[in-house]
Structures are given as C-alpha cells and as structure tokens.
C-alpha positions, -999 to +999 in steps of 0.1 A: -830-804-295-792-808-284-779-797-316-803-764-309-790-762-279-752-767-285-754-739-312-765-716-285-737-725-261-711-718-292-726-686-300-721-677-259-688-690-258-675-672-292-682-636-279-667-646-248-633-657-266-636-626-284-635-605-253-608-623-236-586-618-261-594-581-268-584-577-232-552-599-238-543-577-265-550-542-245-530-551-219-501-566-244-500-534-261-502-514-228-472-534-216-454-533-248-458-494-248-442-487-213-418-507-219-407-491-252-410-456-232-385-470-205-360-483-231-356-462-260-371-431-238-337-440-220-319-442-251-328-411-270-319-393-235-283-401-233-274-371-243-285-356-208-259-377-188-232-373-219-230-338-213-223-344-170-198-374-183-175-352-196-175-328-174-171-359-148-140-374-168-117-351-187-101-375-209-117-359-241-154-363-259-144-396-278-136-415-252-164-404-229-190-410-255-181-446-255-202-452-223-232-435-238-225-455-275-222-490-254-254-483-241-276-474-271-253-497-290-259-524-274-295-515-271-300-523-310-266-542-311-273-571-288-305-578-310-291-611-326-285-626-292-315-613-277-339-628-305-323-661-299-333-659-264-369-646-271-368-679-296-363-703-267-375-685-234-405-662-253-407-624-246-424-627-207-391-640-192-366-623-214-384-592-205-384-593-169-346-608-170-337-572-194-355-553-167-333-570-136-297-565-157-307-533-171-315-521-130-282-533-122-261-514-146-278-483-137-277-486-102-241-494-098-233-470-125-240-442-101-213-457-073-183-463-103-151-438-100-132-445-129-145-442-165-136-480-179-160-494-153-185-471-162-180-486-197-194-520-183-221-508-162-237-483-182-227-495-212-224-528-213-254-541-181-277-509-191-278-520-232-283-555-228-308-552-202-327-525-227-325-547-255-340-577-241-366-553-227-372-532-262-373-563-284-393-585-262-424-561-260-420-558-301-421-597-303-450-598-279-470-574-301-462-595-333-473-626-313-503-617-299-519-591-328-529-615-362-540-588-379-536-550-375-498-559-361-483-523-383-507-501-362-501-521-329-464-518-334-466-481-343-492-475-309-461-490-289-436-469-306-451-437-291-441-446-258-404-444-272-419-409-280-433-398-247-403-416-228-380-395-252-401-362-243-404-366-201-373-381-193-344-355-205-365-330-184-371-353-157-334-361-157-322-329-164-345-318-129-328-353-107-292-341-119-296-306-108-312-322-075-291-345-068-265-348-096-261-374-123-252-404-094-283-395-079-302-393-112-291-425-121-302-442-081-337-428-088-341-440-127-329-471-120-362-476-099-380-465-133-364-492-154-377-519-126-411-508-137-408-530-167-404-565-142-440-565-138-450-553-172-431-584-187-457-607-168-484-589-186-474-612-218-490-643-213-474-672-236-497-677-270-493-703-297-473-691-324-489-683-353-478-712-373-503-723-399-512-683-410-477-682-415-466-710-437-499-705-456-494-668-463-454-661-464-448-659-501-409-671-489-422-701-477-435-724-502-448-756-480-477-780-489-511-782-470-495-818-455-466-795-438-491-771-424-514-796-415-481-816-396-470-782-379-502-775-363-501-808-347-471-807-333-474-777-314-473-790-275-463-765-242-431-763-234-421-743-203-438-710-208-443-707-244-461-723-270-432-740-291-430-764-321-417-796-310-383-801-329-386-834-346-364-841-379-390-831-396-395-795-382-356-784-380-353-789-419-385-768-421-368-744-396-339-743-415-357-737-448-372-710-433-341-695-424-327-696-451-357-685-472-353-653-452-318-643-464-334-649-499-352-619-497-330-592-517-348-563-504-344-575-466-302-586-473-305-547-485-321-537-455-295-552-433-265-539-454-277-503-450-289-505-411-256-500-393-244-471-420-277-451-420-276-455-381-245-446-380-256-413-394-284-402-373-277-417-343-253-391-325-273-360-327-301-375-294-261-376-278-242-342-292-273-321-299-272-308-262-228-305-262-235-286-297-259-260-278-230-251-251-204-246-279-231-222-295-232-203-261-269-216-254-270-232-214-276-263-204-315-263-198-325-244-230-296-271-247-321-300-233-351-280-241-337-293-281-339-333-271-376-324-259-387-305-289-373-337-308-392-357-290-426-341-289-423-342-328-412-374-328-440-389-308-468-367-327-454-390-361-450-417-347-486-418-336-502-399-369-481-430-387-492-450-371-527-443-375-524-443-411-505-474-410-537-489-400-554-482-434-523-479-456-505-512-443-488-518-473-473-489-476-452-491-447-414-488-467-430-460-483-434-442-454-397-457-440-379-441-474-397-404-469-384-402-435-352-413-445-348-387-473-354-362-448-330-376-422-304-371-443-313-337-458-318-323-422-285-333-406-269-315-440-287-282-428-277-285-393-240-269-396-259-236-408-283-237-377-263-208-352-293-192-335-312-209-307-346-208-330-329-223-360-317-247-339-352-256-328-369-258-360-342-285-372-347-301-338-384-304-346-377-313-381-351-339-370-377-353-352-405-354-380-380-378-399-371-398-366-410-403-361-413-416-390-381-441-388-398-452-355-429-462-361-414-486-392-380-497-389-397-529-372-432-530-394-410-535-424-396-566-413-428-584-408-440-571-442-407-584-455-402-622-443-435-627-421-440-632-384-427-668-384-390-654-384-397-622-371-374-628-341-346-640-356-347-617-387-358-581-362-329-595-343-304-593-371-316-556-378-311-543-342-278-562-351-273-537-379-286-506-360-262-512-333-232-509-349-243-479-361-256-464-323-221-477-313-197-459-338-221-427-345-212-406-315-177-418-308-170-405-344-185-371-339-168-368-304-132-379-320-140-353-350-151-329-327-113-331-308-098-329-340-118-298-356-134-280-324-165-284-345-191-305-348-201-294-385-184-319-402-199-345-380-233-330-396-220-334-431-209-370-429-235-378-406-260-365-439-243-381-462-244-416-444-279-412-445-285-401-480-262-425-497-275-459-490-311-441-489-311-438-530-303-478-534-327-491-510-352-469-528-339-473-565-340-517-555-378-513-545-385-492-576-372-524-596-387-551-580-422-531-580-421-527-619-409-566-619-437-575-600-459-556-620-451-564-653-452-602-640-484-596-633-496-579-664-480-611-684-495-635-664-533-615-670-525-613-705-517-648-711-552-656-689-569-633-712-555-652-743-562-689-733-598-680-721-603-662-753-596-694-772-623-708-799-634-742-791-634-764-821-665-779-832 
C-alpha cells in the first residue's frame, strides 16, 4: 500500500521537475538571446559611430578606429579574463557586473572631448563590460541545456542578428536626432537592459559526472566520478566543486587534457588571424560607401542588409544544428571559405547594388560563423572546460577585432583606398581556412581507419574455431 502509494507521488513529482526546468531553460535562453542582441548587436554596429568619430576628430582613420577596435576587441579579447571570472562568480553576477561597466563607458563616452579618453571609455569600459555580458549568457546556455546545447546556442546567436539588424538604423535615426553624444546617452539605457536579464540565470550544478563520463579527453575511473559528484556543496551563488587536493589535480588534468586537443590548439592559432580578416568590414563598410559617392543612410542601409542575412543563417543553422549536431565544424569551414572568397570580390563591387549583394553575401558567411564559432568548442573539449577554453578563443578573436580595422584605416591613409584592405583581409581568411580544414580531413580518415582495424580484428577473434 505505501509503496503503491509512493510510486504515485514520484510519478506527480517527475512531471513537475520536468516543467520547472523547461521553464528554467525558456527563460535562460530568452535571457541569453537579449543579451547577445545588446552586445554583439552593439558590436557589429560600430561602424555607425566610426563614421561620426572621424568626422568628430580629424587626426586620420587609423587612429580613430582605435576606439571602435578597443571596443569590439575587447569584446572577444577580454574572454580569458572573463572566463576566469564566470569560473569563480558563475554567469548571473558576471553578467549584471558587464551590464553596470559596459553602461558606464557608454554613458560617459558621450561627455569625453579629447580622443585618448574616448579610447578608455568606449573602448576600453564599453568592451569589457560587453564581454562579461556576451560570454556569460553563452556559459549560462551551456550550463543549463544537457542536451540540445548546439541548437540553444545557435537560438541565442540570432539575437546578435536582430541586434545587428535594428540598432545601425536605430542609431543612425538617435545621431541624426540628437547626434552621436546623444545617441550614445540613450543606448546606454539599452545596455542596462541586460542587469535584469543576468538575474534570469539561476545558479545550477555543473554538469560534472556527464562530463567526466562522456569527454573522450578525460579519461577518469567510475571512483573519480563517483568522488566528484559528492563533493559538489553551494558556494555563494553557484554550484561549485569543493577544491580538495584531490579535485585541483583532477582540475589540472583537465586543463591540460584540453590543450591536448590538436584540432582545438589549431583553432586557437587561426582565431585572431581569420578575425583579423573579417572583422573591419561591420566598421569601414559604411566609410567605403561615402568614398564610392553613396550617403550616409543608404551607406548604413549595407550594415542592415548584413545583418538581416546574417540573422536568417544563423537561425536556419541553427535549426539544422539541432538534427545535424555533429556536423557543426562542417558548417563553421563552409562559411569560412566563403568569408574569404567574398571579401576578395569586394574591391570590384563600385555600384550601390553590387555593393548590396556582397553585403548580403558577407552576411550568409557571417551567419554561419555565428551560430558556431562557440558550438565547436563544446564539441571539441566538452562542457566541463567550456569557460576556460571559450575564454581562450574570444582571446584569439580579439586580437583579431583589435588590429582588423586599425589596419584597413592605416592602409586606407596610405593608399586612399580601401581595396587592398579587401585583398589582405581575403587572404587572412582563406589561408589558415585550408589547414584547419586539410587537419580535420586527417584526423577523420585516422579515426576511421582506427575504427575499421579495431572491427576487423573483432571480426577475426569472434570468428575463431574452438578446439575440441
């Protein structure tokens, strides 16, 4: 009779679990997709405010691109340091904390008079405050979504999409208003939005026994997994691993099980050159417009048409992503080949509808970049290190968002052009493109042939006659 009856109050309480956490991770992935809107829709609009920076400061296009580089430099760039505090503080606090700084730098950007302050405050407050913001919500996703993480990831990467489609126009409307000091007053009030979206991810245990039993770079016994799952106690917000002697060798193994990975050391080696490459045209696609004779509101009609393509991949990837989850580098190398080929064409682009069909195709490839430059770490080195290692690759695509449109702007001075910028740019891409793709090739046909040995010797020893 009690047995009867306590099988009835499990099967109440398991639908009940079940709902709660559907609605936990609805309102994750809600949160997580605003937040990517406000921080990379900032980012890929830079090129709004460039254009009004230089006309703002005439000390030449290389240096004045320096405060818009900063910015979506540090966006990606400050990732290591970032995923070190998502470690210890978890993506709720380090969220809301990005959304305060990032508020700041905007705000007091639009009182600064003199451009080296404006590299601080726009640059230097505005990026870190973005980064902790972008890669927080990308944590949160990975933390709260055990399976069907690539297609949650991908969802939230369309808001970088619709941010990157609404705001040049919505800035482009506040600067004619008001002008770009007012423009940046009333954004600043947009990136607040994000405090209160932080709160929306509530602290979950890590996912520490999947992990260690699934991560092919992490070969522990079932006594580990067993002692890891035990040790998990609260501390402050977020569910942490208690750091006995114990658990910080196991930590460090992991670490350094991560930098074993020869397709991810690749991955990190080619992040700040292919960056580098396609970072500047979001920035110099508008400047390049004026030099062709096209005005300013046609010129932002160009980031738009990027970003409408780029939002309609992202989400079409993602949905696939969801059904073809392995296939996720696959997916990553396409959009890289046409990356590269694209910003090759781009010199050759004079008239305004040329220069909107590379725009749209500009945007397939970044689409496509954006809904897996962060799915591919996961598939890579697992969730268990996913901060630290996603860290390391915002790192890399820093560097790149930091040097890309200085370069143009300084070759732009040099030549009055920005075709070679184009050429280089193309070439940055394409280049480490064909190793990345020739190293997975390799490893594929390693793998399989492993595989087709180890089957073949199977097949041999269960063929084996008994003896009498």
């Amino acid at each position: 009779m009690e047995g009867g009856m306590a099988r009835e109050n499990d099967r109440d309480v398991k639908p009940k679990y079940h709902r709660t956490k559907v609605v936990r991770q609805g309102l994750v992935l809600l949160a997580a997709f605003f937040c990517q809107m406000i921080s990379l829709g900032f980012a890929f609009s830079l090129g709004v405010f460039y254009v009004e920076f230089v006309a703002s400061f005439p000390v030449g296009r290389g240096a004045v691109s320096w405060a818009t580089s900063l910015c979506s430099g540090l966006l990606f760039g400050a990732g290591l340091f970032v995923g070190w505090c998502i470690q210890r503080a978890g993506p709720r606090m380090c969220t809301m904390l990005g959304s305060l700084i990032a508020t700041a730098g905007v705000l007091s950007s639009s009182f600064v008079s003199n451009l080296e302050l404006l590299y601080v405050t726009f640059g230097g407050l505005s990026g870190i405050g973005l980064c902790l913001v972008q890669m927080s919500s990308a944590v949160a996703i990975d933390r709260h979504f055990q399976q069907g993480t690539a297609a949650a990831m991908s969802i939230a990467a369309v808001g970088a999409g619709i941010g990157s489609l609404s705001f040049p126009v919505l800035l482009r409307f506040l600067i004619d208003y008001y002008n770009w000091r007012g423009a940046l007053m009333v954004f600043s009030g947009v990136i607040l939005n994000a405090l209160p979206l932080g709160i929306l991810f509530v602290p979950v245990k890590p996912k520490v026994k999947e992990e260690l039993k699934n991560n092919d770079a992490i070969q522990l016994d079932e006594s580990q997994i067993i002692a890891a799952d035990e040790e998990v106690t609260t501390t402050g917000a977020e569910k942490q691993v208690e750091s006995g002697p114990m658990n910080k060798a196991k930590n460090k193994f992991c670490a350094s099980s991560m930098f074993r990975n020869i397709l991810y050391d690749l991955y990190l080696a080619i992040t700040p050159v292919i960056s580098t490459g396609y970072s500047f045209p979001f920035v110099a696609l508008v400047d390049l417009a004026l030099l062709r004779g096209i005005d300013k509101n046609r010129g932002t009609w160009l980031v738009t048409y990027i970003s409408i393509s780029t939002t309609i991949t992202t989400f079409v990837i993602g949905l696939l992503l969801r059904y073809f989850h392995k296939r996720s580098l696959r997916f990553f190398d396409v959009s890289l080949l046409i990356m590269g080929t694209v910003l090759f064409v781009f010199p050759t682009l004079k008239s305004y509808a040329s220069l909107v069909c590379g725009s749209v195709a500009y945007g397939i490839a970044m689409g496509g970049l954006t809904a897996t430059y962060a799915v591919i770490v996961v598939d890579m080195i697992g969730s268990r290190q996913y901060a630290t290692g996603f860290g390391f690759v915002c790192t890399g695509y820093g560097v790149g968002y930091l040097l890309g449109t200085p370069v143009a702007g300084w070759i732009n001075d040099l030549t009055g052009s920005y075709d070679t910028s184009f050429y280089i740019a193309g070439s940055l891409c394409l280049g480490p493109a064909i190793p990345f793709i020739v190293t997975q090739l390799v490893l594929h046909y390693r793998k399989s042939k492993k595989h087709s040995l180890k089957v073949k010797s199977y097949k041999t020893e269960t063929n084996v006659p008994q003896s009498p």
